[in-house]
N, C-alpha and C positions, 0 to 999 in steps of 0.2 A: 735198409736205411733210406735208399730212397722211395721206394713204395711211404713210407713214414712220413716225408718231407712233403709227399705230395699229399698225402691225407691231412697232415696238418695245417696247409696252406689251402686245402680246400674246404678246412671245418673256418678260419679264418676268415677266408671270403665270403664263404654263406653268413658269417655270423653279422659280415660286416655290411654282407645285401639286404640281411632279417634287418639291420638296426636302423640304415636308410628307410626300409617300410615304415620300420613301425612309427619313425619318428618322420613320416613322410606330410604332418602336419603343420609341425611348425613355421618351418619356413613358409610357406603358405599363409599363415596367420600374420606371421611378420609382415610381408607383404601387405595382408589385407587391409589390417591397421594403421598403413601410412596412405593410406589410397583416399583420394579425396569424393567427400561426398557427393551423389551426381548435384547439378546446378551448384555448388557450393565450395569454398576451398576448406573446409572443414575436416577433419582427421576426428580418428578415434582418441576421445581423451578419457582414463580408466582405468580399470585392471583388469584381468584376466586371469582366472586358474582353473587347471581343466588336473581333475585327477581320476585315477583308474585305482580300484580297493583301495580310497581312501590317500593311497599314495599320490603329492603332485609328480605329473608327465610335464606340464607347462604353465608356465604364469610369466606376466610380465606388468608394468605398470607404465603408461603412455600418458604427459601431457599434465596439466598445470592443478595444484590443488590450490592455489590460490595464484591467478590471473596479474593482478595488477606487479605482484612482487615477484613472479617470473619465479614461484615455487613448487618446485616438482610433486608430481604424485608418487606416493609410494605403496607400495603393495599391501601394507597393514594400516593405510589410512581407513578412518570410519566412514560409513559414508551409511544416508538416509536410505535404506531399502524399500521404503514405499508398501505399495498391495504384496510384497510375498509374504509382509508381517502377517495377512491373513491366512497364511499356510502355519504360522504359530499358533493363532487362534484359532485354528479348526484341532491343533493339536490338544490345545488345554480343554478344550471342549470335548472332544474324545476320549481325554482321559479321567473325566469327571462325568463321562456318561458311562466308562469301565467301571468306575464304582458302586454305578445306580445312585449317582448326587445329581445325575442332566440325564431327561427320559429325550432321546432324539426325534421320537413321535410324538409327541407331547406340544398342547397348544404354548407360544408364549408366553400367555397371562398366567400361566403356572409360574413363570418364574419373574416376571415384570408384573406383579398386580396393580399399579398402577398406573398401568396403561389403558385409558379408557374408551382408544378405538374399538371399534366394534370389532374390529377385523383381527383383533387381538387372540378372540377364540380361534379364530378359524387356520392362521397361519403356524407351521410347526417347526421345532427349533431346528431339523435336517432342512426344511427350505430356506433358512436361512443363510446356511450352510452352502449351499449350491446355488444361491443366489434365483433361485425361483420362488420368493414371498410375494411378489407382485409389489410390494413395500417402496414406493416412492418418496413419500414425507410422511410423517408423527400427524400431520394434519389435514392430511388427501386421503381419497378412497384407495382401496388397491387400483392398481394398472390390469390385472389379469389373476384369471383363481390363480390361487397358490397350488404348485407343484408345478404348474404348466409350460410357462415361457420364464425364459432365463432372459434377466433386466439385473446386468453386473450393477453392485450395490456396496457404496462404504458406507450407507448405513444400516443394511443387514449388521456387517462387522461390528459396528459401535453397539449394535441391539446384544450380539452374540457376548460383547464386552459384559453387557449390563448382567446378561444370563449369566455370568461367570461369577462375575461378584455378589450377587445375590444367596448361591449355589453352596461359594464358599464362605463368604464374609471375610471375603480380602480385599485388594484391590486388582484388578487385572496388571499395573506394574509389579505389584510385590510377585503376581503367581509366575508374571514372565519373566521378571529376572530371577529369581526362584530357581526357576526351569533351567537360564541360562548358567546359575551358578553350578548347578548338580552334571552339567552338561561338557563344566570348565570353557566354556564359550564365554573369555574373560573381557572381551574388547565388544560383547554384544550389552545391550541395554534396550531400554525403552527412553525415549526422548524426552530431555526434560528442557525448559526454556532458557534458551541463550547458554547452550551447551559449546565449549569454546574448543573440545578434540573433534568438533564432526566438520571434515573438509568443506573448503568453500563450492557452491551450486549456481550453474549459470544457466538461464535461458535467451534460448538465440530465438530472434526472430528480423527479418529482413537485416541478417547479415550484423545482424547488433547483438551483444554480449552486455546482459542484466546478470550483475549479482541477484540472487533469491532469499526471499526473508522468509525462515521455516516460519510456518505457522501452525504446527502439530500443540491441540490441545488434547490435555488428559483422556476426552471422552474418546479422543481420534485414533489412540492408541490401538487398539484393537484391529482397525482397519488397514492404517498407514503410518504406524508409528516407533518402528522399529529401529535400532541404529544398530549397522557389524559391520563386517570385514571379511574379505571374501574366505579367510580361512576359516572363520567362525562357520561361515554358512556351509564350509564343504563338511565342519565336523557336525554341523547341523542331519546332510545329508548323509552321512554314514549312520549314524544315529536312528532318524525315521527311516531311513531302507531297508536296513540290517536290524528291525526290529527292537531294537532297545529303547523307544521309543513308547509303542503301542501294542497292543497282543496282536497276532496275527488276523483273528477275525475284524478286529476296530479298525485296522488298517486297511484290508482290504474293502472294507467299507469306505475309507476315506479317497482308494481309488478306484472307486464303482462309479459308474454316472449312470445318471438317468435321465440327460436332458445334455445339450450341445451347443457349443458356441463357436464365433469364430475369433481368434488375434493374429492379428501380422506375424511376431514371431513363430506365432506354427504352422503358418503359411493360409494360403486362400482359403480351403476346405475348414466346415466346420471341426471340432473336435472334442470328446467327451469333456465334462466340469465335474469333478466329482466335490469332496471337501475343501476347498483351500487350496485344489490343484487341476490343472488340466491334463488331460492323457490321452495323447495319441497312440492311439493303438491299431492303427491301420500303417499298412506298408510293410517294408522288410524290417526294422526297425521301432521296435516297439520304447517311445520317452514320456518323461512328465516333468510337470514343472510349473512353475506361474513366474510372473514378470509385474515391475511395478514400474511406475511412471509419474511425477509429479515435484513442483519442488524444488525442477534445475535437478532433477537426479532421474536416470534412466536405469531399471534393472534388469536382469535373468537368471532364473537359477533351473536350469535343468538335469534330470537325472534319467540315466538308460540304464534299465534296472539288469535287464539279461546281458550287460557288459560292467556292470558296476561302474561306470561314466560318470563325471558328474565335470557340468562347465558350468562355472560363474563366471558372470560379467554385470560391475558397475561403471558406471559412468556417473560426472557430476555436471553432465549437462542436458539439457533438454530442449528440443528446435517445438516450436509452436506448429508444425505441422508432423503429425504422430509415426508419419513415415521414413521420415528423415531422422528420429530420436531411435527408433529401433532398427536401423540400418544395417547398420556392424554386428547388432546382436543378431539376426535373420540368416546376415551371408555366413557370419563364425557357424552357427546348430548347420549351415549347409554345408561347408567345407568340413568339418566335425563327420557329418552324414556319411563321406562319402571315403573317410580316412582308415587308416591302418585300425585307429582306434576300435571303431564297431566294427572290424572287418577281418573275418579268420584267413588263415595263409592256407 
């Protein structure tokens, strides 16, 4: 009996040292969250949800969805996602190149013929994709051959729009909410004007707080023109990871690079671009993910595919200097880095 008491009081302990580990990030995020930004007395305002197979581990919701009326955020408000919309649009494009309806080698003017730059021939619908068209403006020369250098482009995306609808003879809103419907991602859409469920968007700059007036037009959809919620996007992410999404080879195509960039959130060093997402694949931890910015609305969606991870974070504000908008999103993927989370016992 007592040999019993002591095993049981010892399976209790371990269980109860395993449960501080594993949950050895929270509090820490807590923390993070209230911590003012350097030069600035600014906090995190936003949500948070960080899940593991698809299960949420942690979420929370910090800070005003609408300013002047002192009204709370809450964890299923809508909020503008910005550039990770083009991680939808490399999806639909994907999946209408699995059909043989989008050749990804294949010049533009295949599916825009009435584009009458010259350059129309020469660029293909994958550099568009990975943002190496060299594609500046509809009425500039390229910046550089295509395939070559990576020159981040929302109007690659508005192009890749054009290719979609051509392709199918739809519109790119009906093909993405389409998508979202099949997906039951019921709080996602595409942005339509003066939409009165998507939270209020502030940009700071010297210390001053601007309401933001969306200015997302139809053709803009494709690039930056998304509206969800951070649960949408994590079933988003169970979906494209876990392959119900794309076939295994179109996927891995879609996180192949062949060219390199760099973003604050994934720190100094460049790192791979492949479709509509970026991947670092260097370190002990292998993530991906893209991030949008714009708007009065700051985002991140990353996913750590060999721990099944997945942390969102929106924000509905955005600081005029690009350092201070992705602050919170930068230290959360580091203290995430270094947590129970990605980290075996």
């Amino acid at each position: 009996m007592f040999n019993l008491l002591v095993i049981t009081k010892l399976i209790l302990l371990s269980s109860f040292i395993f449960a501080q580990k594993r949950d050895d990030y929270s509090k820490k995020i807590d923390s993070l969250i209230h911590t003012e930004l350097p030069n600035s007395k600014h906090k995190f305002d936003g949500v948070i949800l960080i899940s593991k197979n698809g299960k949420t581990v942690y979420s929370t919701s910090v800070g005003y969805s609408d300013r002047e009326n002192r009204k709370k955020i809450k964890l299923n408000d809508k909020f503008a996602i910005m550039s990770i919309s083009k991680q939808i649009t490399s999806v639909l494009v994907l999946k209408e190149a699995e059909k043989k309806h989008i050749d990804l080698q294949a010049p533009i003017k295949k599916y825009l013929p009435n584009l009458e730059q010259p350059w129309a021939d020469s660029v293909c619908v994958y550099q568009l994709l990975n943002h190496t068209s060299g594609i500046k403006a509809l009425d500039k020369p390229l910046t550089s051959k295509p395939g070559k250098v990576f020159n981040y482009s929302d109007l690659s995306y508005i192009l890749l729009g054009k290719v979609l609808e051509f392709s199918t003879k739809k519109s790119y809103a009906e093909l993405a909410n389409n998508l979202f419907k099949d997906l039951k991602m019921k709080n996602t859409q595409c942005y339509v004007n003066s939409m009165t469920s998507l939270i209020k968007s502030y940009e700071i700059k010297d210390n001053q707080w601007d309401v933001e007036k969306i200015k997302i037009l139809p053709d803009d959809l494709p690039a930056f023109g998304i509206i969800s919620t951070a649960k949408d996007i994590n079933t988003w992410n169970q979906a494209l990871h876990q392959g119900k999404l794309l076939q295994p080879e179109m996927y891995n195509r879609m996180i192949s690079y062949s060219i390199k960039a760099q973003h604050i959130v994934f720190g100094e060093k460049e790192v791979g671009y492949g479709f509509g997402i970026r991947i670092n694949d260097e370190g002990k931890v292998h993530y991906i993910g893209h991030t949008g910015a714009g708007y009065g609305f700051t985002s991140t969606n990353l996913y750590f595919p060999e721990e099944k991870v997945s942390i969102i974070i929106l924000e509905n504000k955005r600081h005029k200097e690009m350092k201070f908008s992705y602050f919170f999103q930068y230290e959360l993927k580091n203290l995430i880095l270094k947590s129970s989370l990605l980290n075996k016992f």
